[in-house]
C-alpha positions as CSV (number, residue, x, y, z in Angstrom):
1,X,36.9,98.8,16.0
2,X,39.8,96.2,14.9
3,X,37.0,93.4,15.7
4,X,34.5,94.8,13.3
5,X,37.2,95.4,10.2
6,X,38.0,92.0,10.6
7,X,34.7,90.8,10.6
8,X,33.8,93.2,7.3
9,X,37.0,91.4,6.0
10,X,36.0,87.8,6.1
11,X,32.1,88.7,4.8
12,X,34.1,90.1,1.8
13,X,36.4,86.9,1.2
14,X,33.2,84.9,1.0
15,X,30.9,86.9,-0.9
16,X,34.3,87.1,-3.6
17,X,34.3,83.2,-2.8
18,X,30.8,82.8,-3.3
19,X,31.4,85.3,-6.8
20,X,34.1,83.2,-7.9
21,X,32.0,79.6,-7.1
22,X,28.7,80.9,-8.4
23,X,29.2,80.2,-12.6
24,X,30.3,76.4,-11.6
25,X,26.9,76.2,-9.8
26,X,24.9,77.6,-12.3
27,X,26.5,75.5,-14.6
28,X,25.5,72.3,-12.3
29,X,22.4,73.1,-11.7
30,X,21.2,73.4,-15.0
31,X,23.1,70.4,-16.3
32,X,20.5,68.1,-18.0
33,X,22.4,64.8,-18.6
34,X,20.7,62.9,-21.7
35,X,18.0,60.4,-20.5
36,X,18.3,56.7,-21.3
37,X,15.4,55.2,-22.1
38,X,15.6,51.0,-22.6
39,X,13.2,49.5,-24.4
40,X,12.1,46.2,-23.3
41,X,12.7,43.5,-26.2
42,X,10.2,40.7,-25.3
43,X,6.6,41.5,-25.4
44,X,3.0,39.6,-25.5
45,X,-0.2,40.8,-26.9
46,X,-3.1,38.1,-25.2
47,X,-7.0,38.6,-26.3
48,X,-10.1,36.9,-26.7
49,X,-12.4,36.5,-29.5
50,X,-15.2,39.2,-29.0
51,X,-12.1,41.0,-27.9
52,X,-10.8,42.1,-25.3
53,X,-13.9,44.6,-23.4
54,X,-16.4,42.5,-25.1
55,X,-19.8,41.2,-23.3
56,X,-19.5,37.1,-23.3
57,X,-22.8,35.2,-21.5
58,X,-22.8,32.3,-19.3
59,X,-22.2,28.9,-21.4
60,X,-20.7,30.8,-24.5
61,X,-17.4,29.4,-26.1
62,X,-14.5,31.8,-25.7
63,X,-10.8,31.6,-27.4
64,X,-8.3,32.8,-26.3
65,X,-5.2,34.5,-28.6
66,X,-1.3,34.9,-28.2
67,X,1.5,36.4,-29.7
68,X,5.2,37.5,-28.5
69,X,8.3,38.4,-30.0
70,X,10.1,36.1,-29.6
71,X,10.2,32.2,-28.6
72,X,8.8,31.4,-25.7
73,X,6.9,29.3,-23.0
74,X,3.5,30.3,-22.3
75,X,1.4,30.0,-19.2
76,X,-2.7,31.2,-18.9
77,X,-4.5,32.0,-16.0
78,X,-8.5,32.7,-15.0
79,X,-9.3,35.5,-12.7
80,X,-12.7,35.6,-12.2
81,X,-15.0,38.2,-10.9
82,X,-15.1,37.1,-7.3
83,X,-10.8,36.7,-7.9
84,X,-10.8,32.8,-7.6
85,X,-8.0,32.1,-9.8
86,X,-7.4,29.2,-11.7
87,X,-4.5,27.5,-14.4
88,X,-6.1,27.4,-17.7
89,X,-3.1,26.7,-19.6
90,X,-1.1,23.6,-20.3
91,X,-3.4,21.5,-18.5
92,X,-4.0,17.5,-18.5
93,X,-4.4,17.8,-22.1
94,X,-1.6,20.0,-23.3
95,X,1.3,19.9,-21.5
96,X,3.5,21.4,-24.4
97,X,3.7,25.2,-23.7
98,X,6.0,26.3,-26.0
99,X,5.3,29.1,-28.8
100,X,7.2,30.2,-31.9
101,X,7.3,34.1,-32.3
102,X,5.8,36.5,-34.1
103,X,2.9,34.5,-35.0
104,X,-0.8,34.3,-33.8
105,X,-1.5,31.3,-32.1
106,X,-5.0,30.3,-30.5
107,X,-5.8,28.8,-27.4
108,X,-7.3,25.8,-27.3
109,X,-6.0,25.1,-30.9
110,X,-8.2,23.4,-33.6
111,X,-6.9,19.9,-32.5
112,X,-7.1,20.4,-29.2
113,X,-9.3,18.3,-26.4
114,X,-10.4,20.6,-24.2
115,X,-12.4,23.8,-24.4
116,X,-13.0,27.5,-22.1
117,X,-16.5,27.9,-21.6
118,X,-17.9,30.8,-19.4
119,X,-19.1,30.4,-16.4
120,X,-20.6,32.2,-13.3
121,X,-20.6,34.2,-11.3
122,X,-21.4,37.4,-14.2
123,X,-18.6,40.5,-14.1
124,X,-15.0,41.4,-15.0
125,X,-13.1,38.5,-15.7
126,X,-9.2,38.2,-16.8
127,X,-7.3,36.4,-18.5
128,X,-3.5,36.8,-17.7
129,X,-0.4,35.6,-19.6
130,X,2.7,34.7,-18.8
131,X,5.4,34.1,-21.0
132,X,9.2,33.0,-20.8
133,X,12.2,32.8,-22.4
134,X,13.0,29.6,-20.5
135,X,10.8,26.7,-19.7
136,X,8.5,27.2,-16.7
137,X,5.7,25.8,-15.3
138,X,3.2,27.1,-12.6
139,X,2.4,23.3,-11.8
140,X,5.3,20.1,-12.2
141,X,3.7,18.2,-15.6
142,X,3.2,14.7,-13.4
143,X,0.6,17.3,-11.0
144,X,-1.0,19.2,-14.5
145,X,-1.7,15.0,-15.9
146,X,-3.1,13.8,-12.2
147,X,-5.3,17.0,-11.0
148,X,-8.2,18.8,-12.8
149,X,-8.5,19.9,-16.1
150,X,-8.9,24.0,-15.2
151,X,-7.3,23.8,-10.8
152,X,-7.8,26.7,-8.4
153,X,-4.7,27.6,-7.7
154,X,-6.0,30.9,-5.6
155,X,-8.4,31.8,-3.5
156,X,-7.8,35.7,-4.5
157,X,-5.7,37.9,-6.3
158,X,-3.9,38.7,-3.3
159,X,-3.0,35.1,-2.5
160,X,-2.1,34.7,-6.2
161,X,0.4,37.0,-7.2
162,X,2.5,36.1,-3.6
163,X,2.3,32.9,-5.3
164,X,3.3,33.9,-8.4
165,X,6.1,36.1,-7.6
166,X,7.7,33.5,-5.6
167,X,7.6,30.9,-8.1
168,X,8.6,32.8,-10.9
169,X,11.5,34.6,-9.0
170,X,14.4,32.3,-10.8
171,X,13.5,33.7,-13.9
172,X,15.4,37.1,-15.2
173,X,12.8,40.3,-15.2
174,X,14.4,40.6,-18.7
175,X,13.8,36.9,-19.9
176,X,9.8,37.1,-19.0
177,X,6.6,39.3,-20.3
178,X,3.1,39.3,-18.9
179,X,-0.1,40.6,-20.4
180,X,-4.0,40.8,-19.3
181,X,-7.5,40.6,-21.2
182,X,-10.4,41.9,-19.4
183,X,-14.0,41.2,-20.7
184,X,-17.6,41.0,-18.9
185,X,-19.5,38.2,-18.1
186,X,-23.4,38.5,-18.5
187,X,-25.3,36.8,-16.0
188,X,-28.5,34.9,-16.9
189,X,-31.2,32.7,-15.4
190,X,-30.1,29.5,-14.0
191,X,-30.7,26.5,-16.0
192,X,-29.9,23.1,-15.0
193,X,-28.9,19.8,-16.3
194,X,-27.9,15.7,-16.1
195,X,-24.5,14.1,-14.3
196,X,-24.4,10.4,-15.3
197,X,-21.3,8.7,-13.6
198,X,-20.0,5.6,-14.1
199,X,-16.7,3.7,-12.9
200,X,-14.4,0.7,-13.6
201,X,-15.0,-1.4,-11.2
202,X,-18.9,-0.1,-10.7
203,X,-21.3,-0.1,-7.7
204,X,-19.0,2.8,-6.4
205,X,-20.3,5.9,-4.0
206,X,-21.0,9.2,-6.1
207,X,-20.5,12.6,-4.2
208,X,-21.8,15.7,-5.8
209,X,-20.1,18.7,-4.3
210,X,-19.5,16.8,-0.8
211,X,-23.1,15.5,-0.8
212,X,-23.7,11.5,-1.2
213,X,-25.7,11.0,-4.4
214,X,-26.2,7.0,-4.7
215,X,-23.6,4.4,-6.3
216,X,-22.1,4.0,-9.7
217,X,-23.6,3.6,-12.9
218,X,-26.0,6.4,-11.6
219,X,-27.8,9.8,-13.1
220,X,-28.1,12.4,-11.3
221,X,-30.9,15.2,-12.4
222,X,-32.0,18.9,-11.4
223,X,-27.8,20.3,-11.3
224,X,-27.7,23.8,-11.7
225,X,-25.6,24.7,-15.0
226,X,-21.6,25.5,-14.1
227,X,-18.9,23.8,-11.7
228,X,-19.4,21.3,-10.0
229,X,-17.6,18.7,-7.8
230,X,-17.7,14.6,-8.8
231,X,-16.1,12.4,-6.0
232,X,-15.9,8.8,-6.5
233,X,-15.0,5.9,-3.9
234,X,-14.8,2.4,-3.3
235,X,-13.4,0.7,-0.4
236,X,-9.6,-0.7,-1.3
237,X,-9.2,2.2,-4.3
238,X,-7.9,4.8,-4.0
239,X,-10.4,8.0,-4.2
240,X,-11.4,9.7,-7.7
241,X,-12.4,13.4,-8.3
242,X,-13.2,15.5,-11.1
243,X,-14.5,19.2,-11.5
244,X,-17.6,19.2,-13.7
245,X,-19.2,21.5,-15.7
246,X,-22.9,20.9,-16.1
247,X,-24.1,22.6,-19.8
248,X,-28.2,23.5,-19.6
249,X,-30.6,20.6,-20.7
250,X,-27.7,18.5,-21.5
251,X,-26.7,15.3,-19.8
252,X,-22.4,15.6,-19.1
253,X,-20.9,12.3,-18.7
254,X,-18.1,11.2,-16.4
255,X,-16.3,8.1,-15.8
256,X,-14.1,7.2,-13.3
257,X,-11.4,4.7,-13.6
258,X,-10.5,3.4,-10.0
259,X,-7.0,2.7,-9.4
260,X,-6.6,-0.2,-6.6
261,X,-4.6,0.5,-3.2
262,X,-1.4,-1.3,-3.0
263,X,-1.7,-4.2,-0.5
264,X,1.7,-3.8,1.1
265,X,4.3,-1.0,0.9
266,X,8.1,-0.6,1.3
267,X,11.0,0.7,3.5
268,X,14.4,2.3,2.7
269,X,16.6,2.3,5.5
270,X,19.8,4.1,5.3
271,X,22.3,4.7,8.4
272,X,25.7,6.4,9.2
273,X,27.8,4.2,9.3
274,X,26.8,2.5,6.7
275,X,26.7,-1.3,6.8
276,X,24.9,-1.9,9.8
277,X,22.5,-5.0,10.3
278,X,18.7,-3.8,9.8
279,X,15.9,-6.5,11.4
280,X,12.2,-6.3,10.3
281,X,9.9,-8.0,12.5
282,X,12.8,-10.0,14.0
283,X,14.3,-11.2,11.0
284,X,17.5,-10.2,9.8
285,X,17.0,-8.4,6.3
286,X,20.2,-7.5,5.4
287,X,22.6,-4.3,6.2
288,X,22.4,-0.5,5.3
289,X,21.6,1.0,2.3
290,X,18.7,-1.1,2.3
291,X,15.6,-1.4,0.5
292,X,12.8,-4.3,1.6
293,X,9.4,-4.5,-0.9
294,X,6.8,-6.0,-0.2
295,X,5.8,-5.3,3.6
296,X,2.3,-5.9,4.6
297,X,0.2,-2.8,5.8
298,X,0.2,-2.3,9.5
299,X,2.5,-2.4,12.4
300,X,6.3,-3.2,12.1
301,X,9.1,-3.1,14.0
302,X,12.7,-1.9,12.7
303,X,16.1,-2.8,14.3
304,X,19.4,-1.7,13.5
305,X,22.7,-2.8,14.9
306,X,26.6,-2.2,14.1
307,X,29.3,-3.9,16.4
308,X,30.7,-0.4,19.1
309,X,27.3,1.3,18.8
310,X,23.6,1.6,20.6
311,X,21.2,-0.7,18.9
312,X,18.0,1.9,17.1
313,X,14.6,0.8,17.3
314,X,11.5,2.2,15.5
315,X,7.9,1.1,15.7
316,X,6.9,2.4,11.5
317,X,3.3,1.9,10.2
318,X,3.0,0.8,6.7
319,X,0.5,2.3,4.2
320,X,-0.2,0.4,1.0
321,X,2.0,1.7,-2.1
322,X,3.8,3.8,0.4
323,X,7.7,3.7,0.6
324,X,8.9,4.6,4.0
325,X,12.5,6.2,4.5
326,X,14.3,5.9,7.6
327,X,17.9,6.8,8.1
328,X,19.6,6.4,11.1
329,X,22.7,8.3,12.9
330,X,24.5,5.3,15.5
331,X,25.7,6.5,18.6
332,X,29.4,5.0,19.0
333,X,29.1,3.0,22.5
């Protein structure tokens, strides 16, 4: 009997515990603390001409428009139906990528050189805009000047926005705003049209898309219209390339300046210690830091010594307009 009133005792200390405890509780658990909603500050609007869910068909011109809200640097890119991505904007043409705020600007501009045409394959395509605070670019400038005028940069959507992510990482969440314009591409019958290449110096081999066409000044007939690829070479120049796009019924021009191979390169040869003798060949060059020009292409033979340490040797081969480094750690004797 003691047990049991001892028992009923401490149920009724915390039911009375629970009694006294429950208000707070009530009180918590309807407690609605005030949400906090931030706004972002930077925004982009990006569309197209025939706007954006309009029908465009294969060869028509298409703009592109922009506007944020504030000063930034703008960068474009292509996702076409089959999600081959590719950098539209700056390019070899327009490098400049920076835009004032709160204004519409179009893309190309009046004065610019270049031009988006559409091509196949017919679907969705996308355009997608990123902007930022800060300057950025996708590719260096020196890469945008030397490569084509509209790169793949992707191989799918996938692969891209890895790519992008990891690239744009430095940049703040807060200090960057991206927008996308989706529109359909028509499909139509094939059409076809003219290549005529020519290069300086001339009697140079054409490739069209990886096939050997004839040498230069030549015209090639029959292309199907859209992209294609132009590879020119010539023995002792380095290689030229350029994507194409072939417009119906109208012969598209390309010329190709060759730029010569360098008949000798160079080697900078470093060490630790410093100051140690460096041999070429046999003959003594000078001693570490070290820079020798002018080294024919081929075979050579490098050879650095300092008095208390092992002697280094290296066979290098020399590539014309190539500058070699080699830097060396001596082991004390």
């Amino acid at each position: 009997m003691k047990g049991k009133r001892m028992l009923f005792v401490v149920m009724t200390m915390l039911f009375a515990a629970a009694g006294i405890l429950s208000p707070a509780l009530a009180q918590e658990r309807y407690f609605q603390p005030s949400k906090i909603i931030v706004k972002p500050t930077f925004k982009i609007d990006v569309w197209v001409d025939k706007g954006c869910g309009g029908t465009y068909r294969i060869g028509d011109k298409l703009t592109i428009y922009f506007k944020s809200t504030k000063d930034c640097y703008l960068t474009l890119f292509d996702v076409s139906p089959g999600g081959q991505v590719r950098l539209l904007f700056p390019n070899r043409y327009r490098t400049d990528n920076f835009f004032e705020a709160n204004k519409v600007h179009a893309i190309p501009a009046k004065d610019d050189n270049f031009e988006f045409e559409v091509t196949p394959p017919p679907g969705k395509e996308t355009i997608r805009a990123v902007a930022t605070l800060t300057s950025w670019y996708f590719m260096s400038k020196e890469n945008l000047r030397k490569g084509d005028l509209f790169p793949i940069i992707s191989k799918s959507t996938k692969e891209f926005d890895s790519n992008l992510e990891k690239r744009i990482r430095p940049i703040p969440r807060v200090d960057r705003a991206i927008a996308e314009c989706t529109f359909t591409v028509a499909g139509i019958t094939p059409r076809y049209g003219k290549i005529r290449v020519t290069s300086d110096p001339s009697y140079a081999r054409v490739y069209l898309d990886g096939n050997y066409r004839g040498r230069t000044p030549i015209t090639i007939h029959s292309i199907r219209v859209g992209e294609h690829q132009i590879k020119v070479t010539k023995e002792d120049y380095y290689d030229w390339s350029e994507t194409v796009r072939v417009r119906p019924d109208l012969t598209n021009r390309v010329f190709a300046r060759l730029e010569p191979i360098p008949k000798t390169g160079s080697i900078y040869v470093t060490s630790s210690p410093s100051h140690a003798r460096v041999f070429l060949d046999g003959i003594e060059r000078g001693t570490t830091p070290l820079p020798i020009t002018d080294i024919e292409i081929g075979w050579h033979q490098v050879v650095i010594i300092k008095e208390y340490y092992r002697a280094y040797l290296e066979n290098v081969y020399i590539e014309g307009g190539e500058e070699l480094y080699i830097d060396v750690y001596l082991e004390k004797i």
